[in-house]
N, CA, C and O atoms as CSV, one atom per row, in Angstrom:
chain,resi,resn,atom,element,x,y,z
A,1,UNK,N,N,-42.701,-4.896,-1.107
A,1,UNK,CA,C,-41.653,-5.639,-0.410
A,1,UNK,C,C,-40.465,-5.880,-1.344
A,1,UNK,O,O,-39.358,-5.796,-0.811
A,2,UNK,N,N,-40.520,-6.221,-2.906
A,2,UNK,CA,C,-39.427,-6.328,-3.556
A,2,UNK,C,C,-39.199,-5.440,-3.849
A,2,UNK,O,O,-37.975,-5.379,-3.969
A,3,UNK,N,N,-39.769,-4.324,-4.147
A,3,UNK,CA,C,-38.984,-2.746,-4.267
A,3,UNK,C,C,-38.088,-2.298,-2.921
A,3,UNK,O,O,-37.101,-1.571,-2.802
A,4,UNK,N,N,-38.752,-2.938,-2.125
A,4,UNK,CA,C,-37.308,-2.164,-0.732
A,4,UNK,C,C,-36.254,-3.097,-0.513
A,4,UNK,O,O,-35.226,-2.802,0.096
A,5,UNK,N,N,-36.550,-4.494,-1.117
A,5,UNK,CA,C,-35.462,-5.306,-1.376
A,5,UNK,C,C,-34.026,-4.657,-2.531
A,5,UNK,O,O,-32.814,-4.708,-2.321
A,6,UNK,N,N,-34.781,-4.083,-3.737
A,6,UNK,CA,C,-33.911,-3.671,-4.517
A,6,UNK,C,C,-33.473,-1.924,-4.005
A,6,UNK,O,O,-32.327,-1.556,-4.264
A,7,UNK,N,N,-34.072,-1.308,-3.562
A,7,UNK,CA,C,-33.551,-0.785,-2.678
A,7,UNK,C,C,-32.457,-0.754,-2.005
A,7,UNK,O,O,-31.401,-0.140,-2.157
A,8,UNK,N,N,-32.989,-1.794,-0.928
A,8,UNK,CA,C,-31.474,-1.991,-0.205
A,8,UNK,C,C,-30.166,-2.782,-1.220
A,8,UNK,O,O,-29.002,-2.677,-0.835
A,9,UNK,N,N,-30.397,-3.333,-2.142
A,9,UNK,CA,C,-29.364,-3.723,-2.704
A,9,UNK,C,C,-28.919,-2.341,-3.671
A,9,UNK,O,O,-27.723,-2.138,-3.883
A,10,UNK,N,N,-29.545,-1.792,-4.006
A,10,UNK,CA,C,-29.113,-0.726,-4.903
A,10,UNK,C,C,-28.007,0.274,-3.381
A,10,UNK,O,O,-27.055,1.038,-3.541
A,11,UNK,N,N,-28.442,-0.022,-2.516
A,11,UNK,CA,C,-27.849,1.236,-1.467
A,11,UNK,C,C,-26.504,0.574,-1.359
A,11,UNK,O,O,-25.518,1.310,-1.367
A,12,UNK,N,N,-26.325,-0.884,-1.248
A,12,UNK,CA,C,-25.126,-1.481,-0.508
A,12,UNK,C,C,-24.390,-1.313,-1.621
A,12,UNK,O,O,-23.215,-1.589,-1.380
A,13,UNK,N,N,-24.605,-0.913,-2.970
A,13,UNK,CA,C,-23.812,-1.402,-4.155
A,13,UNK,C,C,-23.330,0.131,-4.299
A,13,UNK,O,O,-22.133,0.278,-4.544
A,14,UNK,N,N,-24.066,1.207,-4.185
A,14,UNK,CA,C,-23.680,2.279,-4.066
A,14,UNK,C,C,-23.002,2.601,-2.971
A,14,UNK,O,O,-22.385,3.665,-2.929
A,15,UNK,N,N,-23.014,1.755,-1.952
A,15,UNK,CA,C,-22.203,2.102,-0.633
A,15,UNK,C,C,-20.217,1.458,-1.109
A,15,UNK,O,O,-19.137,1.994,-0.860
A,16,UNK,N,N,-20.502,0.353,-1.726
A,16,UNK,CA,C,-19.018,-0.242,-2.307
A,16,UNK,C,C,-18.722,0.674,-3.434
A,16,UNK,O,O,-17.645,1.244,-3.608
A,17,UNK,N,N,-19.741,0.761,-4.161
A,17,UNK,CA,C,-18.672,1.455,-5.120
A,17,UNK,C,C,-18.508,3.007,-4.871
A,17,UNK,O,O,-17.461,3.523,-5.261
A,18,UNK,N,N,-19.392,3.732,-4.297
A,18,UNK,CA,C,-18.763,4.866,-4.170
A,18,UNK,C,C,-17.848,5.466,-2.987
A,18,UNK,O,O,-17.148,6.458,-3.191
A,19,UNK,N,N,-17.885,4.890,-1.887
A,19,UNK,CA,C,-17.389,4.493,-0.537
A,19,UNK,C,C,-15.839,3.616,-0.637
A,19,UNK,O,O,-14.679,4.023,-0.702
A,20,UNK,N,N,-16.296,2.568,-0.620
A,20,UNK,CA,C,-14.895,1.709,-0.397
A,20,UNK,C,C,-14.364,1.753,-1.611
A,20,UNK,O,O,-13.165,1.628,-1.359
A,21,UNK,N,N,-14.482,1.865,-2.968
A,21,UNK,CA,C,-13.158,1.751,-3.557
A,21,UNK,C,C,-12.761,2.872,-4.100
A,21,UNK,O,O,-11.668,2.775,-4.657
A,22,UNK,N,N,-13.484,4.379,-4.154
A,22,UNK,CA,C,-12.706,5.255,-4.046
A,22,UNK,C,C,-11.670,5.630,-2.522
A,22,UNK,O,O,-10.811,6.507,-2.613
A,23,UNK,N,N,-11.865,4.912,-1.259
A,23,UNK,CA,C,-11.029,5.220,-0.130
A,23,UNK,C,C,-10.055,3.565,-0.411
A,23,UNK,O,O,-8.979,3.331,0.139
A,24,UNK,N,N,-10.507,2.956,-1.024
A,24,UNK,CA,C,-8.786,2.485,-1.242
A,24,UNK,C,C,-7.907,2.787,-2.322
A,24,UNK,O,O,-6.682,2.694,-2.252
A,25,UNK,N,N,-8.741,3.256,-3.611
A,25,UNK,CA,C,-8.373,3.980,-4.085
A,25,UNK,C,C,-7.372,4.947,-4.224
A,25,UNK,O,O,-6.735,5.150,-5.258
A,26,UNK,N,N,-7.238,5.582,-3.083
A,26,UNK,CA,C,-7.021,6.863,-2.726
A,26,UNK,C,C,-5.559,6.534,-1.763
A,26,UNK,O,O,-4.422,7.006,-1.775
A,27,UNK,N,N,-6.326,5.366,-0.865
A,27,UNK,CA,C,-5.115,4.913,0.063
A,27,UNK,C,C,-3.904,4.373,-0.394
A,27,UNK,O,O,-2.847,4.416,0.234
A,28,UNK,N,N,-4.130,3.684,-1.885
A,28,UNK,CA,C,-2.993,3.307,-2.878
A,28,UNK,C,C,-2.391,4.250,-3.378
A,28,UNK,O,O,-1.197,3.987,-3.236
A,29,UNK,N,N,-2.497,5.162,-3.863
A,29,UNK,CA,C,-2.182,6.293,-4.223
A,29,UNK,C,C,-1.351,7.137,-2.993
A,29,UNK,O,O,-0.183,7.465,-3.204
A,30,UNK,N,N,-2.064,7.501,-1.591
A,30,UNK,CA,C,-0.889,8.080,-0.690
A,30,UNK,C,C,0.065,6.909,-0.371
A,30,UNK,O,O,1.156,7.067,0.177
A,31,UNK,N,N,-0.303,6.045,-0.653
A,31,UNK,CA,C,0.922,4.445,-0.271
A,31,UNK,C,C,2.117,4.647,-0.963
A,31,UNK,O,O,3.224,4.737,-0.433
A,32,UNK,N,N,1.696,4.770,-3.033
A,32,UNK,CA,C,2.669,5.225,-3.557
A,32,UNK,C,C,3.552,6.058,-3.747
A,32,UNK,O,O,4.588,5.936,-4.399
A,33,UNK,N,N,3.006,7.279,-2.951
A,33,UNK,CA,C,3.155,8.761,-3.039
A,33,UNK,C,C,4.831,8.708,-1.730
A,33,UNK,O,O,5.936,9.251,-1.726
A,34,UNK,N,N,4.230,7.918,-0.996
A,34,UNK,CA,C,5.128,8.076,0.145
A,34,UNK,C,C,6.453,6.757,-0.210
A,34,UNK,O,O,7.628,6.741,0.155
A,35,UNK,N,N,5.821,5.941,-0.891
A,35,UNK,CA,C,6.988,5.114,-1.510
A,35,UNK,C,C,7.887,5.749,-1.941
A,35,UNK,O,O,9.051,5.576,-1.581
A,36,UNK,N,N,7.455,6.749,-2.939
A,36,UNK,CA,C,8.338,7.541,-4.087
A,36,UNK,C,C,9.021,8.556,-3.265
A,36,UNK,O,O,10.155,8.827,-3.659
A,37,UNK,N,N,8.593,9.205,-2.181
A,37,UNK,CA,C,8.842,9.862,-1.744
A,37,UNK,C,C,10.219,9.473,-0.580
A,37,UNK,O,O,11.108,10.298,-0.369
A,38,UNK,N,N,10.199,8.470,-0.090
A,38,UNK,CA,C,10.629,7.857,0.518
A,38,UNK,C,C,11.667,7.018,0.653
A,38,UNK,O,O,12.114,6.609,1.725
A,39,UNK,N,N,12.211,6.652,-0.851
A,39,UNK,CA,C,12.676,5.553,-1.210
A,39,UNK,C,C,14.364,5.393,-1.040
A,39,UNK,O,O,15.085,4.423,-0.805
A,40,UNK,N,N,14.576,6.560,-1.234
A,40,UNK,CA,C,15.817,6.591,-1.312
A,40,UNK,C,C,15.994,6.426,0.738
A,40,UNK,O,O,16.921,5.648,0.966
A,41,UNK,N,N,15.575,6.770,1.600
A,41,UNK,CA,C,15.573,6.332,3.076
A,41,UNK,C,C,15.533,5.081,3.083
A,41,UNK,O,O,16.349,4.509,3.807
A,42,UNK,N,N,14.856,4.508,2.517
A,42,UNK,CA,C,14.552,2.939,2.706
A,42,UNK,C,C,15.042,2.168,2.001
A,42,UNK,O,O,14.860,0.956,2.118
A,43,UNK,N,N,15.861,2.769,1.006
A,43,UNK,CA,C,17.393,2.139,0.811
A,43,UNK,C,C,18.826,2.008,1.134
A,43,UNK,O,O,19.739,1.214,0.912
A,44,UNK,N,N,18.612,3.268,1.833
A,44,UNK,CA,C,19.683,3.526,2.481
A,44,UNK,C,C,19.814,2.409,3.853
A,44,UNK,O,O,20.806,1.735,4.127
A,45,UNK,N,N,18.284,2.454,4.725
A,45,UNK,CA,C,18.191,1.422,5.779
A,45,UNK,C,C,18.641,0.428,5.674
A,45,UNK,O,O,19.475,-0.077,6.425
A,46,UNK,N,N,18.064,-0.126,4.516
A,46,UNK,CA,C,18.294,-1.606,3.383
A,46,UNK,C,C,19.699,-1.817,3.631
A,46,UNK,O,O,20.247,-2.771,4.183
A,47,UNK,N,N,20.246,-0.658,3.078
A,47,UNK,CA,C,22.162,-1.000,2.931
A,47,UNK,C,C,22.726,-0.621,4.006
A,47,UNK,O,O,23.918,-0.773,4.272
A,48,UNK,N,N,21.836,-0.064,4.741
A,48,UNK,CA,C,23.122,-0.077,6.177
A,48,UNK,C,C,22.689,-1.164,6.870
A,48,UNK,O,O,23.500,-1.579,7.697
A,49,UNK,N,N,21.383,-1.910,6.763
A,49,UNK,CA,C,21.576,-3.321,7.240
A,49,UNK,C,C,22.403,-4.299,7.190
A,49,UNK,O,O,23.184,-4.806,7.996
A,50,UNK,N,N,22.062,-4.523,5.927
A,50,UNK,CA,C,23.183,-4.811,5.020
A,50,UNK,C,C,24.204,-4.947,5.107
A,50,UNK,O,O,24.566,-6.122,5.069
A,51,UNK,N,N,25.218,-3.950,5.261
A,51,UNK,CA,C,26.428,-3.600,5.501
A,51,UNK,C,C,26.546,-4.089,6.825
A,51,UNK,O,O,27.338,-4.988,7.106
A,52,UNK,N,N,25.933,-3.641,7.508
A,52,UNK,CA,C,25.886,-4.056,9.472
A,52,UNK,C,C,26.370,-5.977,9.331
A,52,UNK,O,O,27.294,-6.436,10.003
A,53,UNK,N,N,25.460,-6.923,8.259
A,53,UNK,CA,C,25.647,-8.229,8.538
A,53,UNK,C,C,27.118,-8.636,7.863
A,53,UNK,O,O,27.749,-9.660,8.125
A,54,UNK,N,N,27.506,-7.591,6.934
A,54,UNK,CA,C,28.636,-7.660,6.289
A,54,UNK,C,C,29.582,-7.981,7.190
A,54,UNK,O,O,30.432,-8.864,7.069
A,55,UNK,N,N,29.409,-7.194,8.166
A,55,UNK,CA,C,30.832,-7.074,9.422
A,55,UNK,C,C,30.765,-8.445,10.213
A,55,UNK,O,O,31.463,-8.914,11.112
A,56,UNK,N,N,29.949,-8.782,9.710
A,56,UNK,CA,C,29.732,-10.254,10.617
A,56,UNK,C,C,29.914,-11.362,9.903
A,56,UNK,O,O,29.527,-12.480,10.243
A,57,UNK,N,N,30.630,-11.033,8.686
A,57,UNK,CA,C,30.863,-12.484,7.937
A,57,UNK,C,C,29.914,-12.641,7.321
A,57,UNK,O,O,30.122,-13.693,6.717
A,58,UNK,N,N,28.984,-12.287,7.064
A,58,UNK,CA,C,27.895,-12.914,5.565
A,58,UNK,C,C,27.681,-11.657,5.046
A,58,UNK,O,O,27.196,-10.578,5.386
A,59,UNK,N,N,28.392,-12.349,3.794
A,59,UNK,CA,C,27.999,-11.294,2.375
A,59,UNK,C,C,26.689,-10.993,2.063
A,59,UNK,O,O,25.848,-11.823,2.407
A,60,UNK,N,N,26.264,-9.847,1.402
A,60,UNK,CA,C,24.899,-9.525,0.913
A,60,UNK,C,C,25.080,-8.599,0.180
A,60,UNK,O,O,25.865,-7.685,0.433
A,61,UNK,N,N,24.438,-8.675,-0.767
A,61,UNK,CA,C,24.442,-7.418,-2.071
A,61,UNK,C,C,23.049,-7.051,-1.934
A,61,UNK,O,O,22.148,-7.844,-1.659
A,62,UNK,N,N,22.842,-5.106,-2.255
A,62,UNK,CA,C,21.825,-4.916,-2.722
A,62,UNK,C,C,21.816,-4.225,-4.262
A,62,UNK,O,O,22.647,-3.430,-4.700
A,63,UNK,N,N,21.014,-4.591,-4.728
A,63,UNK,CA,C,21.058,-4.288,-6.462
A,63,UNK,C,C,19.726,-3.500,-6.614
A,63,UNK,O,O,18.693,-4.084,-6.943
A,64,UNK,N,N,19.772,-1.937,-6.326
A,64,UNK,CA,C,18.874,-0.939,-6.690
A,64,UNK,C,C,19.029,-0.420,-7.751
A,64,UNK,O,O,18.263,0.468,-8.122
């Protein structure tokens, strides 16, 4: 009975570490990938927001 206890704890521990934190792992990595990839779009958005509230009387700077 305590061998299938450690068992199952040996399975769940192998289930986290080889399972979930190589797939977030991984998910941080395409997160960054598409940041970098991306960035200059999502600054541009940034400053044409930006610019959009400009026309309306409130100043805003962006400092990239």
């Amino acid at each position: 009975m305590e061998s299938e206890k450690d068992a199952l704890k040996d399975m769940y521990f192998a289930m986290i570490f080889f399972v979930f934190l190589p797939m977030i792992f991984f998910l941080a990595i395409i997160w960054l990938l598409l940041v970098f990839i991306f960035h200059k779009d999502i600054i541009n958005e940034v400053e044409y927001g930006l610019s959009r509230r400009t026309e309306e009387g409130e100043l805003w700077y962006l400092t990239a």
